[in-house]
N, C-alpha and C positions, 0 to 999 in steps of 0.2 A: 362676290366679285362680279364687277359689270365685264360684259363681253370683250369689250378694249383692254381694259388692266388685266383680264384671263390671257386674252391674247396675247399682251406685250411678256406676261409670266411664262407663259409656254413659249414665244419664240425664245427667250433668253434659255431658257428649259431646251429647247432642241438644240442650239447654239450649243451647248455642253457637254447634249448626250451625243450629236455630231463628232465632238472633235475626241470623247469619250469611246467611240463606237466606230470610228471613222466612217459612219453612213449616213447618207440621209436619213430625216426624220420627217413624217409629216406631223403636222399640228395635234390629231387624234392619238397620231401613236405618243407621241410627246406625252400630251394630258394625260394618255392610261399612264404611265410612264411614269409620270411624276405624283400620283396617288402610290404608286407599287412604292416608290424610293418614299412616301411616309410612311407606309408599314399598312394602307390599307389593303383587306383583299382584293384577291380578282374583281369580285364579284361588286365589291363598295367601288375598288376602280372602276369597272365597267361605266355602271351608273353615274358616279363625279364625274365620269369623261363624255358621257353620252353615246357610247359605242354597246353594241350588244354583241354577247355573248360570240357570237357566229362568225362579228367581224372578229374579235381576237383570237377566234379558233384558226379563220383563215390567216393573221399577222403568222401565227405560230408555223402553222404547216406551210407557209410560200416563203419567209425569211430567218433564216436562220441566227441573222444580229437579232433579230427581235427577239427569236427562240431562247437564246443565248442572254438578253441581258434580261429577260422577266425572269429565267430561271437562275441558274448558276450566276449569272453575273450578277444579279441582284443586289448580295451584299457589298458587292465592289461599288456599284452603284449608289446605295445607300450612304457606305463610307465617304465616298468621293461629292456626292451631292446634295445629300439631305441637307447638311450644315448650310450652301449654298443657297439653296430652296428654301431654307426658312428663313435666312437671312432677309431673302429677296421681298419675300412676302411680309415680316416683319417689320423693316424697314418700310414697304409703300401703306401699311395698316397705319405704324407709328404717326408718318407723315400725315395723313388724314386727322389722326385726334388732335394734332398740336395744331392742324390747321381751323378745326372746327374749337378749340380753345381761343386761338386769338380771336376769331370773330366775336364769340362772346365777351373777352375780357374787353376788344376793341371798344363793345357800343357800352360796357359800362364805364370804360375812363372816358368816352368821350358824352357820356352822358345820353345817349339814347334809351329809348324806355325799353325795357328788357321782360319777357315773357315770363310768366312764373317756371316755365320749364329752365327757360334759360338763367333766370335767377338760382334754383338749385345746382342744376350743373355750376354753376359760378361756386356756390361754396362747397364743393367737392372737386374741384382741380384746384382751389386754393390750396388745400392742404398737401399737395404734391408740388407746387412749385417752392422746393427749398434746395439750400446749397447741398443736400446729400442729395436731394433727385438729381442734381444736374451729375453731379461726381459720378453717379451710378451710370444714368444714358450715357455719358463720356466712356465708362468702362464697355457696355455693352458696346458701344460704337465703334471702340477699338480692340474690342475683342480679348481684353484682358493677354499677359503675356507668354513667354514658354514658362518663364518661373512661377507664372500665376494665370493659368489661361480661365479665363473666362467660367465662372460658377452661375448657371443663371438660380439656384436651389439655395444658394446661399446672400445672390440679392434679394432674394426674396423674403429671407428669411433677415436681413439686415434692415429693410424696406419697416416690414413690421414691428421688428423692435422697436426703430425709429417712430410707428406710429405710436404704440405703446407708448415710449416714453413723455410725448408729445401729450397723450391724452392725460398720462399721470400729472406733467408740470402743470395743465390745467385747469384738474381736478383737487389739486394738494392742495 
């Protein structure tokens, strides 16, 4: 992640554990904050967040929101935000591939001479552009419902079949 789309993740990240928390956040506390709600340690947070050890000892001993939502609150945190969190970050990932796809597919329907890399890439997203891929991002997009919320274990395992069958019609 470049500095700007960390950034723009964590302000959106503070924004939540703000109204979450009712305090201020700064950007550092945020960062550690949003590695602890994916489940990494102290210590992997530290590190992903760029803050050491000493700065989180003093978060811990001067504020007590902090205290309170690295420990105990944690899970409430995790409940409440994770889903959020990966969304966010799935979603601005997603957008990148489909944007470095049309460039590719761009210069081959318009005819421009395309790279041997960019020619493989070409015949491995061809095989995802079909009416079940679209069906599926549509469900991820909307999150599947209360009567059917959202399996991402079973698109995946729907995904593959699909490729399977695909490779068997080819090969029969």
């Amino acid at each position: 992640m470049n500095n700007e789309s960390a950034s723009d993740t964590i302000s959106t990240l503070s924004a939540g554990l703000q109204l979450f928390s009712g305090e201020e956040m700064t950007d550092k506390k945020s960062a550690y904050l949003s590695y602890r709600i994916s489940n990494f340690s102290s210590r992997e947070s530290e590190k992903l967040a760029n803050v050491s050890r000493k700065q989180v000892m003093r978060w811990r001993e001067s504020d007590p929101q902090f205290r309170h939502l690295e420990g105990e609150g944690l899970p409430g945190l995790r409940d409440s935000m994770s889903n959020k969190l990966l969304d966010m970050q799935f979603t601005r990932n997603f957008r990148l591939v489909m944007e470095k796809d049309f460039r590719v597919m761009y210069k081959d329907a318009t005819g421009e001479p395309m790279t041997a890399s960019e020619l493989r890439y070409m015949e491995k997203i061809r095989q995802h552009y079909t009416p079940q891929s679209l069906a599926a991002v549509k469900q991820i997009l909307n999150g599947g419902t209360i009567e059917q919320p959202f399996d991402f274990t079973k698109l995946v395992m729907e995904i593959k079949r699909e490729q399977i069958t695909i490779v068997q019609e080819h090969s029969g």
